[in-house]
C-alpha positions in Angstrom: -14.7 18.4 -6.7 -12.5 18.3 -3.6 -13.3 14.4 -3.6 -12.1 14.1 -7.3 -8.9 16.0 -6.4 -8.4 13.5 -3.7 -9.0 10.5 -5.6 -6.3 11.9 -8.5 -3.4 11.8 -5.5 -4.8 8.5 -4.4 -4.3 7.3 -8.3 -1.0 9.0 -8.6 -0.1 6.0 -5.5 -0.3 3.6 -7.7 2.2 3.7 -10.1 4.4 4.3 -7.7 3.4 2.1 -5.0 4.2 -0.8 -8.1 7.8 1.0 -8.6 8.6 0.1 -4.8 7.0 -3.5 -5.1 9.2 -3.8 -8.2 12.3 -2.0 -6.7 12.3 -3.9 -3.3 11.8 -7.3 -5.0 14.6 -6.7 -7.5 16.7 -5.6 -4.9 15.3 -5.5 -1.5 15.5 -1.8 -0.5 12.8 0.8 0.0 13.7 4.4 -0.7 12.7 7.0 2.0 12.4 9.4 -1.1 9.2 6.8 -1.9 7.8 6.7 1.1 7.7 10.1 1.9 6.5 10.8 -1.7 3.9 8.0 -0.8 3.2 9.9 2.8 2.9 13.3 0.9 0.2 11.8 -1.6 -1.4 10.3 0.9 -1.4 13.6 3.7 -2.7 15.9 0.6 -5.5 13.4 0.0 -6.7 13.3 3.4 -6.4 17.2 3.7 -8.8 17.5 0.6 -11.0 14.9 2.3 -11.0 16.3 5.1 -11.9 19.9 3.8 -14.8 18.4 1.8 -16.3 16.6 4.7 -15.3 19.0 7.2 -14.4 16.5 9.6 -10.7 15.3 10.9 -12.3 12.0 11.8 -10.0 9.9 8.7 -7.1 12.1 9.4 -6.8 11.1 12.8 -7.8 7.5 12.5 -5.1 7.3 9.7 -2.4 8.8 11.8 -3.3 6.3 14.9 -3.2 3.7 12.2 0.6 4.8 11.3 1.8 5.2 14.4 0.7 2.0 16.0 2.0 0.1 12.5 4.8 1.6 13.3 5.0 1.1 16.4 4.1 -3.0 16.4 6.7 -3.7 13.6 9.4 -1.5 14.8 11.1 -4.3 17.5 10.7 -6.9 14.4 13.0 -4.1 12.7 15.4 -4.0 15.5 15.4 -8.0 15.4 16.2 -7.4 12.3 12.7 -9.8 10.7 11.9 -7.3 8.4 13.8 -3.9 6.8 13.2 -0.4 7.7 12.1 0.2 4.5 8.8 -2.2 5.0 8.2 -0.5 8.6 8.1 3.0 7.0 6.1 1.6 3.9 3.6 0.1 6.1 3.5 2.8 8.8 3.1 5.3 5.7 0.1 3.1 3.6 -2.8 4.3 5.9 -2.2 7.3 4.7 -2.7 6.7 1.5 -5.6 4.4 1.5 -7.7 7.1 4.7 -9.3 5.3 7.3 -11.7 3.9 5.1 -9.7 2.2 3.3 -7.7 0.1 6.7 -10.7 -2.9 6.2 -9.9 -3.8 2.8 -6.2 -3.1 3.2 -5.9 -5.1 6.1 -7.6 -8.2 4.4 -5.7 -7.7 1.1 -2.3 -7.7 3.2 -3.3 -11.2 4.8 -3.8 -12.4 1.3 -1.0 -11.2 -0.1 1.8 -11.8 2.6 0.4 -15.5 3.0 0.6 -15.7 -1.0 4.3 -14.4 -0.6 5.6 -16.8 2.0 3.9 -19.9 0.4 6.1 -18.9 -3.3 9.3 -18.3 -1.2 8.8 -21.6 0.6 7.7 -23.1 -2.5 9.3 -22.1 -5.6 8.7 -25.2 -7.2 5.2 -24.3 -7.4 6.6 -21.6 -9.9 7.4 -22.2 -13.5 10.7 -23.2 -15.1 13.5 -20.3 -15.3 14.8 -17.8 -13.8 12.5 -16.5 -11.6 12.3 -19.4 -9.5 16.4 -19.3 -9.7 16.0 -16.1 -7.8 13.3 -17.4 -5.2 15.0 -20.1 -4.5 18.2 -17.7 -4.2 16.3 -14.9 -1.8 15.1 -18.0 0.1 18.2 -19.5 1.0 19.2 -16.0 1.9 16.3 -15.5 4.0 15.2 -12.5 2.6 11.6 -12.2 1.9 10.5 -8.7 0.4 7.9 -7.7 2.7 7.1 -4.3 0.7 5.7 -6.5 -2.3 2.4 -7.3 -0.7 2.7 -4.4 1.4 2.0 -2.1 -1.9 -0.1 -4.5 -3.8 -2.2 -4.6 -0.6 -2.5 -0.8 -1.2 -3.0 -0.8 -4.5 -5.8 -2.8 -4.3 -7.1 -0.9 -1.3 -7.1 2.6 -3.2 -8.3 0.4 -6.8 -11.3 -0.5 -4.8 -11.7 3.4 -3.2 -11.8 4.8 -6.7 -13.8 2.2 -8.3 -16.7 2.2 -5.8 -16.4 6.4 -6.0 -16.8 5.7 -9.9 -19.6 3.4 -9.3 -21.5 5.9 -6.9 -20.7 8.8 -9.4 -22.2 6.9 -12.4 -25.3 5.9 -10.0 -26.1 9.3 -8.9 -25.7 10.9 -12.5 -22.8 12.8 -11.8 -20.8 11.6 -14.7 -23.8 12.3 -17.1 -23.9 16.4 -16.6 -20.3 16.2 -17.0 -20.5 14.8 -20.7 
């Protein structure tokens, strides 16, 4: 049950996790009120996960995780390469997604930032309209809105956390004796 509790936080990410993609590409800034919303959600999931297993092990590797994300993209901050709104988003995410989830994340963010950089460089690979009015405009400005892939990174990461707990759940016959 404690698992299922945990997995509801993780899901109640999501939608907000997509607010601060949409909210930072509109108008690149990243509320702290988000990300500590987003740091909550993710802290009460862990502590749930951790009472059920009875071990610390994915609060600790989630905090080591934040810290050293933090750590690493704190001097591009201060060189002013990315906001301070992506450093806290990012340093916040492995939270959110438990140690378990730092693989996927990781992979998804490689996908994702790459995808990113190749449409600001190349908004003509966009349709016609207005959208690729306002790449081209946010590339000219060099602004790039790093907490985009940051959450749909996450988002995928915690999608494929409660989808493989829904496919071990339906396996095991768990979700039968609840009907």
């Amino acid at each position: 049950m404690l698992f299922a509790a945990s997995l509801l936080l993780k899901a109640f990410g999501i939608p907000l996790l997509a607010w601060v993609a949409w909210i930072d590409f509109s108008s690149q800034k990243i509320s702290n009120r988000h990300v500590l919303l987003l740091l909550c959600l993710g802290l009460g999931s862990l502590q749930l996960v951790s009472i059920a297993s009875r071990s610390w092990w994915d609060m600790g590797l989630s905090l080591i995780a934040g810290i050293l994300l933090f750590v690493a993209l704190f001097p591009f901050w201060i060189l002013r390469k990315v906001g301070a709104g992506d450093v806290k988003l990012i340093a916040v995410v492995p939270f959110l997604t438990g140690g378990s989830g730092l693989a996927i994340f990781s992979v998804l963010l490689l996908v994702f930032a790459v995808a990113t950089v190749a449409v600001m460089k190349n908004p003509f690979l966009l349709p016609e309209g207005a959208f690729r009015v306002y790449v081209q405009h946010m590339d000219r400005k060099g602004v790039v809105p790093f907490g985009v892939p940051i959450s749909a990174a996450a988002i995928g990461a915690v999608g494929f956390q409660i989808y493989g707990s829904w496919v071990v759940a339906s396996s095991s016959g768990i979700l039968d004796q609840l009907n």
